[in-house]
N, C-alpha and C positions, 0 to 999 in steps of 0.2 A: 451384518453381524451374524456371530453364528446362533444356534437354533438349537436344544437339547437332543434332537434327534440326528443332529450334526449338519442337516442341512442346511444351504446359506439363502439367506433372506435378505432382500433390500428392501427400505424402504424408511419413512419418516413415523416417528413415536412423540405423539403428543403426553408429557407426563407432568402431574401434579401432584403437589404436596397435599398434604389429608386438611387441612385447610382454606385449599384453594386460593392463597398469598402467593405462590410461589407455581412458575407456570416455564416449559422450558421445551425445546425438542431435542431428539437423540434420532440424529441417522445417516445414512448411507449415500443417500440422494441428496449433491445440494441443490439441484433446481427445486426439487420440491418444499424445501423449507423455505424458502422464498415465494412459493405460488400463494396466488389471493385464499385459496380455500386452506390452504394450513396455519394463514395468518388469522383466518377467523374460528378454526377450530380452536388454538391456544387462547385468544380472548375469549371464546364461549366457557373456558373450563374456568375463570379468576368468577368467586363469590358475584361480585355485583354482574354477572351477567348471568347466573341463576337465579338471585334474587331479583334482577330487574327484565324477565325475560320479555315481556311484549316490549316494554320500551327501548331494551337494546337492538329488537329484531326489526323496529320501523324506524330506528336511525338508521343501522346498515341498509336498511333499504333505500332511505334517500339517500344517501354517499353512493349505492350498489344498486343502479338501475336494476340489474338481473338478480340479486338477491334474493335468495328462496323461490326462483321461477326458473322452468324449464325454457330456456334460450333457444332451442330448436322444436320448440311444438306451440309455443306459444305467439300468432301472428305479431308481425310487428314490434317486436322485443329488440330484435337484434339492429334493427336501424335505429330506434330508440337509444341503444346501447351506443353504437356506434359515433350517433350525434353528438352525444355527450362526450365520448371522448374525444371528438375533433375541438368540441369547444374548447375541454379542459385542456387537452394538450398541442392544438397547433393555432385555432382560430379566436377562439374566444378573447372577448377583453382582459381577463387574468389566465389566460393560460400560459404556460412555461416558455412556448416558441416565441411568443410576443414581449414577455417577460425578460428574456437573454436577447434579444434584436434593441428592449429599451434600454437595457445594457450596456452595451455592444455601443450604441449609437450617443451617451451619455458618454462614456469612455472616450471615444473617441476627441467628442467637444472638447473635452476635459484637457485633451490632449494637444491638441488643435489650436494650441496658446495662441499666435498669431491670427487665428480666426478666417484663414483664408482658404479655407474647404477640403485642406491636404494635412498632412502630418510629416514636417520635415524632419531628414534624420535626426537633427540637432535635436529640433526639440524633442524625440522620443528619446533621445540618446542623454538630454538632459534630465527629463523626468525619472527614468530607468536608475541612473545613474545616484540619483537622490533617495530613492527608494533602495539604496544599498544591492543594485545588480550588478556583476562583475561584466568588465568591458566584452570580454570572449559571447556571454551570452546574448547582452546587448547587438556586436556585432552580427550573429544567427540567425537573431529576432529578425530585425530590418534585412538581412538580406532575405529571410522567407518572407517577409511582407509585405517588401517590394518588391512584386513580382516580376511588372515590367522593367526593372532599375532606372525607372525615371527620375530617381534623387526624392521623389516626393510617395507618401502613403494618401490612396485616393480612400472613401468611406469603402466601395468596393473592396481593394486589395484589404483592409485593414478590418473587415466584419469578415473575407475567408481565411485570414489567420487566426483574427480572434482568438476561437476554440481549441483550435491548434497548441497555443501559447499555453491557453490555460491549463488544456491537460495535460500537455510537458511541465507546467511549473505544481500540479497536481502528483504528477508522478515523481517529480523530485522529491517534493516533501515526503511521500510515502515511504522512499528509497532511505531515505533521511531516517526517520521515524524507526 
């Protein structure tokens, strides 16, 4: 944006309303209005995080291992930090990797009418089909899924399409939309 003296400036502007109801960003940069630290500048400006300051500052800190702590001077933060995110997001009982594999793996049963450890076309092609998918995409599906063209979807072939699927049927609606 430009700058009264005409020079150009980039960058993210946290701004509120004189009440502090109403809380927003204006700028230049989209990564940065998406990083963890302008997401918590915008909530530090909304009333209940001035009026509630110590209690807002030691929930972020349980959510935000590194929360108000220097991460490179401070021993041990950063594998602390680190830990927590493998939990949250690949290892852990509720984190998201294991979360989309019970997914994934639920789906598939579901799928697996016959119960004999594969996914034949029919029955994908029956299911698909009930669910109002047009044949052309049904046919795309199954030929990406089965990879080796064994006539059958093994849990293998059918968890690395998975994702595939969904974010093609993801982008469609967007496109849609």
């Amino acid at each position: 944006h430009g700058h009264p003296d005409g020079t150009l400036q980039f960058g993210t502007e946290v701004m509120a309303s004189k009440d502090k109801t109403l809380v927003g960003l204006l700028g230049a940069s989209p990564g940065a209005s998406v990083s963890p630290h302008i997401a918590i500048e915008v909530l530090d400006h909304f009333e209940a995080a001035c009026t509630h300051q110590a209690e807002w500052h030691a929930a972020l800190a349980v959510m935000i291992p590194s929360y108000g702590r220097d991460i490179n001077s401070e021993p041990g933060l950063y594998d602390k930090v680190w830990a927590k995110a493998d939990d949250v997001l690949l290892r852990g009982e509720l984190s998201g990797h294991l979360t989309a594999k019970q997914n994934t793996e639920k789906t598939f049963k579901r799928l697996d009418a016959d119960q004999s450890g594969t996914i034949s076309h029919e029955e994908l092609r029956n299911h698909l089909e009930a669910q109002g998918v047009e044949a052309k995409s049904i046919d795309a599906l199954i030929n990406k899924l089965d990879a080796d063209k064994s006539g059958d979807i093994s849990q293998v072939e059918f968890t690395a399409g998975f994702a595939d699927f969904i974010t093609g049927q993801l982008d469609a609606k967007r496109k849609e939309a």
